[in-house]
TIKE-15921 format. One line per 2 residues: their letters; for each residue z negated, x negated, y of N, C-alpha, C, CB. Coordinates in pm, whole numbers, plus 50000, padded with zeros to 5 digits. Glycine has a CB too. Layout:
% residues N
a> Z:X:Y:Z:X:Y:Z:X:Y:Z:X:Y; ...
//
This chain:
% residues 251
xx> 33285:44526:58525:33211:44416:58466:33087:44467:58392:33170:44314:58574; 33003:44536:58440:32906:44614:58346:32952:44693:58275:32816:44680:58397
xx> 33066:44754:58238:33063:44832:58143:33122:44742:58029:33130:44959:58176; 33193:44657:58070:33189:44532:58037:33077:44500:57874:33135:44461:58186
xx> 32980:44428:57977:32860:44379:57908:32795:44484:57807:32756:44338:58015; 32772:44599:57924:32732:44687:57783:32795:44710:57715:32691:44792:57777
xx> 32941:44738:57667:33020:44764:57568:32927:44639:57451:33204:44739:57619; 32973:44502:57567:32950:44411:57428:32805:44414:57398:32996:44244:57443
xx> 32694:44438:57416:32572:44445:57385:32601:44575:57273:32470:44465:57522; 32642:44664:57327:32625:44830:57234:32686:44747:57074:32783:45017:57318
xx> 32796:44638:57073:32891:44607:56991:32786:44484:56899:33045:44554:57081; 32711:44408:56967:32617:44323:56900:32541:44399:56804:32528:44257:56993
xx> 32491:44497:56908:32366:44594:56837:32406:44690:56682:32321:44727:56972; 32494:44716:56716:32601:44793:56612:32620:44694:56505:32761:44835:56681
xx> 32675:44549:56483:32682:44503:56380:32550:44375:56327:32820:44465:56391; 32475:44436:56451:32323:44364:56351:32268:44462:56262:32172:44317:56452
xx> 32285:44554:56289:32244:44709:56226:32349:44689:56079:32302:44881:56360; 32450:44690:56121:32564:44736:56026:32573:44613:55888:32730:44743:56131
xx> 32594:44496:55900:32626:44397:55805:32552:44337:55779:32701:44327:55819; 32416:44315:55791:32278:44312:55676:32221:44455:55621:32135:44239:55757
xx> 32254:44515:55668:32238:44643:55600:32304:44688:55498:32252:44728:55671; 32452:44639:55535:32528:44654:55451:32550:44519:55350:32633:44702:55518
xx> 32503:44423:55321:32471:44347:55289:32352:44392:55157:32451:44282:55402; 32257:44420:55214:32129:44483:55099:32165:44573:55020:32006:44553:55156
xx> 32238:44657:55053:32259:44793:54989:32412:44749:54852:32314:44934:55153; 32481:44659:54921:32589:44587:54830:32526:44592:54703:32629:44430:54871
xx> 32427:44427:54753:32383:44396:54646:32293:44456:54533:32349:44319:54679; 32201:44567:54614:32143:44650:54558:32232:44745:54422:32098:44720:54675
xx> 32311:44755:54510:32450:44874:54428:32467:44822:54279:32647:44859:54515; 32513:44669:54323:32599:44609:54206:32497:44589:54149:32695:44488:54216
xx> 32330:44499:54171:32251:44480:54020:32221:44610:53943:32099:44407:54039; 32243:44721:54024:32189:44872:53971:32286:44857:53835:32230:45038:54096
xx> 32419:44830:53882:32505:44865:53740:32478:44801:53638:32643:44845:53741; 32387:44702:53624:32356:44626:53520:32229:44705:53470:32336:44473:53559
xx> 32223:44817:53467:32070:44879:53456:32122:45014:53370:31977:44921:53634; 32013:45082:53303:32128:45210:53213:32069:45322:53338:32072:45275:52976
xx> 32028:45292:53437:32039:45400:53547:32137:45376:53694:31883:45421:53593; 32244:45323:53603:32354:45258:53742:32448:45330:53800:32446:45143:53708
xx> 32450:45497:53807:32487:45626:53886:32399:45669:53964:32515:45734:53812; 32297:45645:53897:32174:45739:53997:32150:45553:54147:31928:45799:53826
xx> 32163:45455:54048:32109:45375:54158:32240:45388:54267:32067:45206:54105; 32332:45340:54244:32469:45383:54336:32445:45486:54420:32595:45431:54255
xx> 32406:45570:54332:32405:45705:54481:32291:45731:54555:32430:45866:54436; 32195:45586:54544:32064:45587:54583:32085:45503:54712:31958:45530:54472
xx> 32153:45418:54680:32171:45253:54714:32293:45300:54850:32255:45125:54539; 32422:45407:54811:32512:45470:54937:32440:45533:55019:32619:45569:54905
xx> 32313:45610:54964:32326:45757:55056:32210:45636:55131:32267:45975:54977; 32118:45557:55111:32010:45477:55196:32135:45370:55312:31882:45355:55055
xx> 32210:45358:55280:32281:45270:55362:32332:45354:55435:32371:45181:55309; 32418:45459:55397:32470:45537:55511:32389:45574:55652:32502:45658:55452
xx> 32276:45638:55534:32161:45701:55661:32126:45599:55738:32010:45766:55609; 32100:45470:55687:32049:45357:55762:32135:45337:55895:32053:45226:55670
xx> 32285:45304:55852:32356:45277:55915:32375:45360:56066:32439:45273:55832; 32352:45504:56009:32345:45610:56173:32248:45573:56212:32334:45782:56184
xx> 32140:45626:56164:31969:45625:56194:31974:45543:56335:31856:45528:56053; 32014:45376:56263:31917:45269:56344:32028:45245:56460:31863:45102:56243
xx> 32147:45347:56441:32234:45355:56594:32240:45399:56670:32316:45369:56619; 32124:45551:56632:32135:45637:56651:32222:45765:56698:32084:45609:56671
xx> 32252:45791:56577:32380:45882:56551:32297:45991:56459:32530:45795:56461; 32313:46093:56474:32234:46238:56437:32344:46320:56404:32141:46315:56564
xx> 32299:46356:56230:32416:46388:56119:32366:46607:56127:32366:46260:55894; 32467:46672:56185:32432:46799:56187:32510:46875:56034:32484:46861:56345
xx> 32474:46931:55938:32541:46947:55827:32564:47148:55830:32437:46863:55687; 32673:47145:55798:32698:47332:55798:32750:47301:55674:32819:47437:55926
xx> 32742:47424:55630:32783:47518:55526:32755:47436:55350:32968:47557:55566; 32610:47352:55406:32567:47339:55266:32573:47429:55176:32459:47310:55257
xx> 32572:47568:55166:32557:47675:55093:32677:47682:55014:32530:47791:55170; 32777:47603:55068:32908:47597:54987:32904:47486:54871:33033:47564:55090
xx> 32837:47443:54859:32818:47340:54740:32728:47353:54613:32771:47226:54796; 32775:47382:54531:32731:47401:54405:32719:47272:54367:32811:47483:54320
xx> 32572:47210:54309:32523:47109:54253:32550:47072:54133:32423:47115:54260; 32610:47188:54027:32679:47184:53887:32822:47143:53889:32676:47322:53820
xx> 32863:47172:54012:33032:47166:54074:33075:47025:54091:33055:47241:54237; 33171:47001:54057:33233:46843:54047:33383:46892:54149:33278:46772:53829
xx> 33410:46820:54260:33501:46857:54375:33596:46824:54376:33478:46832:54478; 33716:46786:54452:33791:46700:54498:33762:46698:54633:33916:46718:54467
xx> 33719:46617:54712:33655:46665:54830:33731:46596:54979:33489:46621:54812; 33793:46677:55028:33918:46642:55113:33858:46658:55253:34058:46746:55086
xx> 33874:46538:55349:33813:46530:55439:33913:46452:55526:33687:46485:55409; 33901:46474:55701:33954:46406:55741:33879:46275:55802:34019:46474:55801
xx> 33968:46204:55898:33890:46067:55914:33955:45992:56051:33913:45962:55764; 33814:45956:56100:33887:45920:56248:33763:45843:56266:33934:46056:56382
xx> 33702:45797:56155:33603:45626:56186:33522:45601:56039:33440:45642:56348; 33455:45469:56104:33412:45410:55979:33257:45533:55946:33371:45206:56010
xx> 33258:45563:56042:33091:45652:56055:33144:45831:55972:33023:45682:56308; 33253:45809:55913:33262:45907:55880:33207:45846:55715:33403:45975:55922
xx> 33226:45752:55659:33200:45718:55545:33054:45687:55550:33286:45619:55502; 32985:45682:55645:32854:45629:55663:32782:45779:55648:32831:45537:55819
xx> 32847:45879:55703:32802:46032:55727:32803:46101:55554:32939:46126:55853; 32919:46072:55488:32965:46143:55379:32817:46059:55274:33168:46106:55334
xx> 32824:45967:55235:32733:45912:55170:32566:45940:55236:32782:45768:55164; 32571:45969:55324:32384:45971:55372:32379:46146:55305:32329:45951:55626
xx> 32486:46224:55278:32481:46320:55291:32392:46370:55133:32619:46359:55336; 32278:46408:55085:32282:46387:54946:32290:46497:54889:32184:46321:54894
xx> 32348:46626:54940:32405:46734:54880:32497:46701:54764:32472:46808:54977; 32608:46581:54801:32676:46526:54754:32679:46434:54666:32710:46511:54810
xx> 32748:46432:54515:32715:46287:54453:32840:46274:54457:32637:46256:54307; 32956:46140:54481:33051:46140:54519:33057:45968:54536:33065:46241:54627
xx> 33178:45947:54499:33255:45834:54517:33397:45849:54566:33255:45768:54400; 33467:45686:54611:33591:45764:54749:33681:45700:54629:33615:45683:54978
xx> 33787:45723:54729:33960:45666:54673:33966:45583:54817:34129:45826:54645; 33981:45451:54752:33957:45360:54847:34049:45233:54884:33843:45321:54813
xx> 34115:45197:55001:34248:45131:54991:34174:45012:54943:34350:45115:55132; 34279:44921:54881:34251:44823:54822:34198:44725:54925:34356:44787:54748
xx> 34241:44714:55048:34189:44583:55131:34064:44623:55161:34269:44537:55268; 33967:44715:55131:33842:44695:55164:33785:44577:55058:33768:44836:55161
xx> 33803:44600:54941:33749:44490:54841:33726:44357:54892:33841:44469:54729; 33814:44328:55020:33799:44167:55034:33679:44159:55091:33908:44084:55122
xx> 33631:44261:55193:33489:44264:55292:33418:44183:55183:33401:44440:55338; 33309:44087:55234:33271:43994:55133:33128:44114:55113:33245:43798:55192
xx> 33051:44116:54993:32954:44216:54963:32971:44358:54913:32895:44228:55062; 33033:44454:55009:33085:44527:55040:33225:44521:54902:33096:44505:55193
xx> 33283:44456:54919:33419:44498:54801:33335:44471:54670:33592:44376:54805; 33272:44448:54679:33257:44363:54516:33115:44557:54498:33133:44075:54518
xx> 33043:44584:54574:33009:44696:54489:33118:44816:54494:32868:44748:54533; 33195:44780:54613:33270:44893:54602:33356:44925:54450:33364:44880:54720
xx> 33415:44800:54392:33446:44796:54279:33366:44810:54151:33496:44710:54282; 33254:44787:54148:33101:44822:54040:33112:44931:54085:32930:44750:54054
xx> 33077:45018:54158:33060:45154:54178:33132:45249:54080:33100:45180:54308; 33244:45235:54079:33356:45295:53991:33459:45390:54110:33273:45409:53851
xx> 33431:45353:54261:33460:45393:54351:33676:45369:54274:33366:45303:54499; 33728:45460:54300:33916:45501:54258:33962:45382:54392:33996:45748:54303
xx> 33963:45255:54371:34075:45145:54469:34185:45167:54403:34048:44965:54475; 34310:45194:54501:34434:45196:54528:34521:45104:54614:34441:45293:54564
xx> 34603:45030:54559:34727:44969:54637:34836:45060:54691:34800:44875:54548; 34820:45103:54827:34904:45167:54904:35075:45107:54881:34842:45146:55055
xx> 35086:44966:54846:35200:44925:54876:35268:44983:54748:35207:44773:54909; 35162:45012:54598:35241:45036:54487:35198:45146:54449:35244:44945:54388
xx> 35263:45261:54466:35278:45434:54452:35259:45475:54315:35432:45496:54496; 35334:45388:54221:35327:45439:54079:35198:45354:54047:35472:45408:53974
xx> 35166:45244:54048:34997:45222:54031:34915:45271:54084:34948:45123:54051; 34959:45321:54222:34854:45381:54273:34792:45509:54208:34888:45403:54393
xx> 34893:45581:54169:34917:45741:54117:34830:45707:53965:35129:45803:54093; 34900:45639:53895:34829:45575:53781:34677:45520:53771:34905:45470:53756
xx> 34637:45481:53868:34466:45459:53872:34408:45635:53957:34415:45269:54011; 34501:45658:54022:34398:45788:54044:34390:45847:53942:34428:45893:54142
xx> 34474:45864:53868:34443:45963:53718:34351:45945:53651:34531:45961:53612; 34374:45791:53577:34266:45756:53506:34149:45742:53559:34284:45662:53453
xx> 34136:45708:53645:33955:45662:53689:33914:45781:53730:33915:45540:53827; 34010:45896:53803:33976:46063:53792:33914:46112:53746:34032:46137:53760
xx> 33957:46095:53655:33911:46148:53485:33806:46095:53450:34003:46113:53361; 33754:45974:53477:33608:45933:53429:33491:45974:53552:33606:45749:53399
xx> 33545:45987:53597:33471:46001:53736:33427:46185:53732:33603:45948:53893; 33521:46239:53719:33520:46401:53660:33392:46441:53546:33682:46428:53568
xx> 33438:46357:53406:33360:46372:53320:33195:46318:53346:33430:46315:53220; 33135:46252:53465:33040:46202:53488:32972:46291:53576:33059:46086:53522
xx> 33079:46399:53600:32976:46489:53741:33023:46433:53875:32776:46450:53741; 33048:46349:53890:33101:46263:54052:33201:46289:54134:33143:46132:54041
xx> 33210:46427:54242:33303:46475:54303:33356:46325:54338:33263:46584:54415; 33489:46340:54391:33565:46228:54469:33628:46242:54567:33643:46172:54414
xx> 33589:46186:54729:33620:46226:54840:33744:46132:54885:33500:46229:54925; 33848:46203:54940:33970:46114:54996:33985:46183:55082:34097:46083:54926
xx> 34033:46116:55167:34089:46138:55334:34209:46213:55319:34130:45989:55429; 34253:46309:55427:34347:46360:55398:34462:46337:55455:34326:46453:55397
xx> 34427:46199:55584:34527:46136:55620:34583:46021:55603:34522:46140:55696; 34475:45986:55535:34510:45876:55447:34454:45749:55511:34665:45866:55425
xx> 34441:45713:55600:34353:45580:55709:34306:45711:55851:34521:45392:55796; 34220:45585:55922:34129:45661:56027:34282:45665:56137:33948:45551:56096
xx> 34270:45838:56245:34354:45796:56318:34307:45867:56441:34488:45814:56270; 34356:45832:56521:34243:45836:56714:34172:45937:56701:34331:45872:56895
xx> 34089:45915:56845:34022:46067:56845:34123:46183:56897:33884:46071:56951; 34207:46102:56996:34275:46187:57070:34385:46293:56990:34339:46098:57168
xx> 34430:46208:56856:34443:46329:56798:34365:46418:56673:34549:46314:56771; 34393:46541:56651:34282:46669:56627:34291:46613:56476:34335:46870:56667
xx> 34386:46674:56387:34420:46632:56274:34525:46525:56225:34441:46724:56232; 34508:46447:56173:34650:46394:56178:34751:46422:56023:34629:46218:56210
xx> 34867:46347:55998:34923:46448:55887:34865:46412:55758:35084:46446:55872; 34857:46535:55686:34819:46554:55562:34868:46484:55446:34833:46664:55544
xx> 34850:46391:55365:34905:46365:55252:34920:46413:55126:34879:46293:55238; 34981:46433:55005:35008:46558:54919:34926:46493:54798:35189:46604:54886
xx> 34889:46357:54787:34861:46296:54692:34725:46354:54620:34862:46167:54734; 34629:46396:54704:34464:46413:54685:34510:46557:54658:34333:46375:54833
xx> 34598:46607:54661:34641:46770:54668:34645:46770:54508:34816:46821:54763; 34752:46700:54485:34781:46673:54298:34705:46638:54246:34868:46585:54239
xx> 34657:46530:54290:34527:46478:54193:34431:46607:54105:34406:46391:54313; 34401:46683:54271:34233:46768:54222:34339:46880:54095:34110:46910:54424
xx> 34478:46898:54100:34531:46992:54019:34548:46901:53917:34651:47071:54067; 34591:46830:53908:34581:46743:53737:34476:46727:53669:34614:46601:53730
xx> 34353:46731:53733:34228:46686:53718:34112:46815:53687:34201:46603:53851; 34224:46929:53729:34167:47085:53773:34020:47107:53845:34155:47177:53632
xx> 34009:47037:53934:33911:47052:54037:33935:47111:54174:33865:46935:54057; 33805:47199:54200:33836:47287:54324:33833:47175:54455:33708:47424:54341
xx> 33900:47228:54556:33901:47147:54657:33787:47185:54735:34022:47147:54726; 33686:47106:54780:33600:47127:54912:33637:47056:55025:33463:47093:54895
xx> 33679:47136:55171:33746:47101:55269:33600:47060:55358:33859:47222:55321; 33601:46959:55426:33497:46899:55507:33594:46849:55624:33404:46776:55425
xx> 33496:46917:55722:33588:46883:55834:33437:46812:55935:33696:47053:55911; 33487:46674:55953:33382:46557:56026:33450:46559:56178:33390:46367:55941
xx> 33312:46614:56286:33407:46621:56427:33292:46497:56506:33417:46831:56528; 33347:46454:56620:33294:46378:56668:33289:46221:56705:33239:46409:56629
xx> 33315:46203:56578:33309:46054:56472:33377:45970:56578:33412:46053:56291; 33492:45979:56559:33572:45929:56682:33541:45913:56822:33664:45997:56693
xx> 33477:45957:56854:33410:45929:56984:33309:45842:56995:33362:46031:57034; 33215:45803:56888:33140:45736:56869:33165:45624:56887:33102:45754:56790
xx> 33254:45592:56769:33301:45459:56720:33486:45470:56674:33188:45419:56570; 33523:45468:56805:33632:45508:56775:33767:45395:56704:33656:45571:56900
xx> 33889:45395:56666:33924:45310:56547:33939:45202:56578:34027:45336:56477; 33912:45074:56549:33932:44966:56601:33800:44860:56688:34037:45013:56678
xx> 33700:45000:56660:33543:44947:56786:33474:44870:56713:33413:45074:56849; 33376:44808:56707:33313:44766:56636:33156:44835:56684:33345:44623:56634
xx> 33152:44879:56875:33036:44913:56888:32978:45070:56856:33019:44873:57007; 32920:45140:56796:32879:45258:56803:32767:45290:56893:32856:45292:56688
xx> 32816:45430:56963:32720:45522:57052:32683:45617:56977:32775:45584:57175; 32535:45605:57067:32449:45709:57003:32500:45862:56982:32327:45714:57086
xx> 32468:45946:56948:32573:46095:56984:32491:46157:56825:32829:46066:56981; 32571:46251:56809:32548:46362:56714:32696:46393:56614:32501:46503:56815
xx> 32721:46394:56509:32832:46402:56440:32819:46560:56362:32843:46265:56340; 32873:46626:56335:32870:46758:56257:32943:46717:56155:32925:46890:56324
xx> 32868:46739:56032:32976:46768:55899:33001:46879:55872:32943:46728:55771; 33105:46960:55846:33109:47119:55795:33181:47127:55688:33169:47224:55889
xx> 33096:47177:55581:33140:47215:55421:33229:47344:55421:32997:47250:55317; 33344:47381:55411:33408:47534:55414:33403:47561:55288:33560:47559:55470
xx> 33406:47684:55233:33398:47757:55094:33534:47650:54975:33457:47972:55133; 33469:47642:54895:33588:47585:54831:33694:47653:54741:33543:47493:54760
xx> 33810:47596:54766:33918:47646:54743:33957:47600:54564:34016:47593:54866; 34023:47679:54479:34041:47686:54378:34216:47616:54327:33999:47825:54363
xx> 34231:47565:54283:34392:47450:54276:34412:47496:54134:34376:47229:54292; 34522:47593:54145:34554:47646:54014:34706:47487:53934:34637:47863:54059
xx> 34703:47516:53857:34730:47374:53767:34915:47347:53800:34686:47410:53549; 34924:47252:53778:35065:47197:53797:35141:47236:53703:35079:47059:53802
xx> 35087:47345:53590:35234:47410:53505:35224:47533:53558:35242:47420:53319; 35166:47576:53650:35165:47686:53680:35250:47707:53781:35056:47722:53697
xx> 35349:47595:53851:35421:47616:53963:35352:47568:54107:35451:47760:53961; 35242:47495:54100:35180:47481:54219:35261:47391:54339:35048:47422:54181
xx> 35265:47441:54420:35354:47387:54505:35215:47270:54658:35469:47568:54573; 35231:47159:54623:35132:47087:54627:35145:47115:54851:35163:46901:54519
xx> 35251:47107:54891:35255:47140:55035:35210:47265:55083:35378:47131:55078; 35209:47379:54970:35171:47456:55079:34969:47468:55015:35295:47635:55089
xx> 34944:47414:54907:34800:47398:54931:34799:47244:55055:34709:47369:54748; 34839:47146:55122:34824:47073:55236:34826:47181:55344:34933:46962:55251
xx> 34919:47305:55322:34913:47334:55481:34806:47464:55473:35089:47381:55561; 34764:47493:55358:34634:47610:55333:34509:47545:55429:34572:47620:55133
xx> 34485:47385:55325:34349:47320:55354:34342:47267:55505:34324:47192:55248; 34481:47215:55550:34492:47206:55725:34450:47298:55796:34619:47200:55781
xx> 34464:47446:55732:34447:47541:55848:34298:47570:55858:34533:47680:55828; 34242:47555:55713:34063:47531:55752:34056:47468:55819:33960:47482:55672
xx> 34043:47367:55788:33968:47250:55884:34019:47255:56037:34004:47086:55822; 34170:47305:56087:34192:47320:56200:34110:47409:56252:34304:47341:56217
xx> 34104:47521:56169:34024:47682:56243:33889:47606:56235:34026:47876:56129; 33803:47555:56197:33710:47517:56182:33651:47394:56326:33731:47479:56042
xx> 33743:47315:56274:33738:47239:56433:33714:47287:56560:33848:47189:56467; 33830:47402:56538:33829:47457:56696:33659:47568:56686:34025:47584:56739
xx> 33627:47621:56574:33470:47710:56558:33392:47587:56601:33412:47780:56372; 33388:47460:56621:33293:47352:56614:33301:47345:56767:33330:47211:56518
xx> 33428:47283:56838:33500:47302:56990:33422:47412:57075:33671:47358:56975; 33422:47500:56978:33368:47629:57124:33196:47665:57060:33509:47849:57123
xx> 33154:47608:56979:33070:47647:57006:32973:47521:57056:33043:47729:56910; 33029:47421:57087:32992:47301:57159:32994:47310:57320:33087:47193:57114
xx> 33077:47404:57367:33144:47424:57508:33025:47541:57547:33339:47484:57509; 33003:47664:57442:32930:47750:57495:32765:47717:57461:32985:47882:57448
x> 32751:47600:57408:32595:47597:57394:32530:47481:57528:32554:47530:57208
//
């Protein structure tokens, strides 16, 4: 029965924090685009909400291998995902200027969809493959020419904590080669424990982001065989996980 109550208190506290916050920062987003500084406000307006969003839950963002990010460098930036606090983490992060590939049913969130779409954030209909494929290209491409790495999940939705990685999809693989952008592998540990899929409440804790060296996606006439760059970028982020695992156990 008390763990009970506190669950639901931790779960109140979590979305008084979360949906006026996220609420301000919406609206903030979208009048920015009406302004001729409506990139810089977007990535003003994400990275203040993100941070907000841990901050006041207290969730403490540990970042490695900033040194791997070149600020001239435009990414494809492949990450996995096992909560909403991973998108809250990626945006507070401001190493990064970056917009996602984003399933289409977020748009309905009332606030929330409507900048997600001003943003110039890549929405995709999962149910339709050839539109889908067809808006990643194009909006790719504008998104490329603006400087704006673009981060997609590499499993495509959030999936438990209990498992490590889950499977890789080939799609974000092609993209960064059509698009000829290097891949930066980010591997987010923790997340899942926090706020794990389906919670609404978040615990306090500590999340690690880790940037690995980025990898180079030689072009699709060149023979690129899009599975075995999935099972290259898996094996970072796996070896990496487990470097995160032990050095959590021995500290």
């Amino acid at each position: 029965m008390f763990s009970f109550i506190a669950n639901l208190i931790n779960a109140v506290r979590s979305a008084l924090v979360v949906v006026p916050n996220t609420c301000f920062w919406a609206i903030f987003c979208c009048l920015s685009t009406f302004t001729p500084w409506s990139q810089r406000g977007v990535e003003f307006g994400g990275s203040c909400w993100g941070w907000i969003n841990l901050r006041l839950n207290g969730v403490k963002i540990i970042h490695r291998g900033l040194e791997n990010i070149d600020p001239h460098q435009t990414y494809m930036v492949i990450a996995n995902h096992k909560s909403f606090l991973d998108i809250y983490a990626i945006f507070s992060c401001r190493a990064l200027h970056c917009l996602f590939v984003a399933k289409r049913e977020l748009t309905k969130i009332p606030f929330f969809g409507v900048a997600l779409q001003r943003s110039g954030s890549i929405i995709i209909d999962r149910g339709n493959r050839k539109q889908a494929i067809t808006r990643l290209k194009a909006q790719g491409k504008i998104l490329r020419s603006r400087g704006t790495s673009i981060v997609l999940f590499a499993e495509g939705t959030r999936s438990p904590a209990s498992i490590r990685l889950g499977k890789f999809k080939k799609g974000g693989f092609m993209l960064a080669s059509q698009l000829d952008l290097p891949i930066l592998p980010l591997t987010i540990s923790n997340s899942g424990n926090l706020q794990p899929k389906g919670k609404i409440a978040i615990k306090p804790g500590t999340i690690t982001m880790t940037f690995s060296p980025a990898i180079e996606t030689p072009s699709l006439n060149e023979g690129t065989n899009p599975r075995e760059m999935v099972e290259k970028i898996n094996k970072v982020m796996e070896e990496t996980r487990k470097a995160i695992d032990s050095h959590l156990m021995n500290s």
